[in-house]
C-alpha positions as CSV (number, residue, x, y, z in Angstrom):
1,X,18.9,3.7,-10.3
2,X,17.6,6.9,-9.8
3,X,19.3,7.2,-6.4
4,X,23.0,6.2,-7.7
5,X,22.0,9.3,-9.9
6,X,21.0,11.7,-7.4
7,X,24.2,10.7,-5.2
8,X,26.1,11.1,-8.7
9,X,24.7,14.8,-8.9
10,X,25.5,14.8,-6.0
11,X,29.4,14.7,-6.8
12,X,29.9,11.2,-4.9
13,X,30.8,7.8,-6.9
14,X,27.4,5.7,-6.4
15,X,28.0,2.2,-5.6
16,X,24.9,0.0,-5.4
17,X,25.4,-3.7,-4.8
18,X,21.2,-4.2,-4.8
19,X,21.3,-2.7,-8.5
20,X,24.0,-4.8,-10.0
21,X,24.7,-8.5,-7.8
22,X,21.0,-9.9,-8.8
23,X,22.1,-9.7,-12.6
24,X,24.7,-12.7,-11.7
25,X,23.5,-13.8,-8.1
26,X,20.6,-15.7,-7.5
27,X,19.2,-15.1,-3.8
28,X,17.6,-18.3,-4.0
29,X,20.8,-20.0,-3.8
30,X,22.0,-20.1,0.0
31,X,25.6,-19.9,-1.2
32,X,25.2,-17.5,-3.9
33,X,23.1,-15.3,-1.1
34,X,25.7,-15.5,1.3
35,X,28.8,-14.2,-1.4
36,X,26.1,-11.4,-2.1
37,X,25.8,-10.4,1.6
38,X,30.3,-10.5,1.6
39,X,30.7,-8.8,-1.6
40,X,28.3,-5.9,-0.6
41,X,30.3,-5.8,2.9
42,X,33.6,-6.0,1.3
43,X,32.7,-3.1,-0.9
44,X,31.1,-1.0,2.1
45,X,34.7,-1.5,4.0
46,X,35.9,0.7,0.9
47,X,33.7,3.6,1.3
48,X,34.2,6.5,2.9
49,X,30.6,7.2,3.1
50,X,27.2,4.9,3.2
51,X,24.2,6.9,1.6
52,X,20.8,5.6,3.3
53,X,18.1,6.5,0.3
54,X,14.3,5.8,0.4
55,X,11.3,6.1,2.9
56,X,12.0,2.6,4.5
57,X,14.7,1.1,6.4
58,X,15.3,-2.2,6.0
59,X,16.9,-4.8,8.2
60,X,19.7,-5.1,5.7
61,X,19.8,-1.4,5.8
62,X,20.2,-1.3,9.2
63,X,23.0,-4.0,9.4
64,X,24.9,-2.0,7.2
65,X,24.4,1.2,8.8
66,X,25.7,-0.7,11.8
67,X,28.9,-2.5,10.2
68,X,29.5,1.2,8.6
69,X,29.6,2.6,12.6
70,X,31.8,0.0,13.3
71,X,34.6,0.9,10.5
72,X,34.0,4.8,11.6
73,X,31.9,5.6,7.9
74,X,29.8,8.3,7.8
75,X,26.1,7.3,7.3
76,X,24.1,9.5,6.3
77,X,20.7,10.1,4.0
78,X,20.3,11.6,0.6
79,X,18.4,14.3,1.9
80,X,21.7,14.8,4.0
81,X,24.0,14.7,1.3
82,X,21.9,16.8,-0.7
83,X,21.3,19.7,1.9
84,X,25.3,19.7,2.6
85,X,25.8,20.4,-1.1
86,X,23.1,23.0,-1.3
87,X,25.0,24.8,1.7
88,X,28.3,24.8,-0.6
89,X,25.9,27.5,-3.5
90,X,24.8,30.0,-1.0
């Protein structure tokens, strides 16, 4: 949560699949695991920009950083979003 918020600072709407889909999906559940996999896909097809935050990159990471190529979204870090708005106070 404390990433949505720093993207939110940030002035960008945080969307965060891995926060909110566990509180009605169970990963244990093949099927429920696969409609969280689509519904975090369908939602990354509606951004305009996919915000890679932590120290690790995970293979799910990576996939979406790959699907986001694909659809021409910008991927980028926190640390990326947050030195671009620091540029905008100088």
């Amino acid at each position: 949560a404390q990433y949505c918020r720093a993207v939110y600072d940030a002035g960008f709407a945080p969307i965060c699949p891995a926060l909110f889909l566990p509180l009605f999906l169970n990963d244990a559940v093949p099927e429920e695991h696969k409609s969280s996999i689509d519904i975090g896909r369908d939602l990354l097809r509606r951004s305009r920009v996919l915000v890679v935050c932590g120290h690790t990159v995970t293979e799910s990471m990576k996939n979406d950083i790959a699907v986001a190529q694909r659809l021409g979204i910008t991927a980028t870090t926190l640390e990326g979003i947050l030195t671009v708005k620091g540029q905008g106070r100088r």
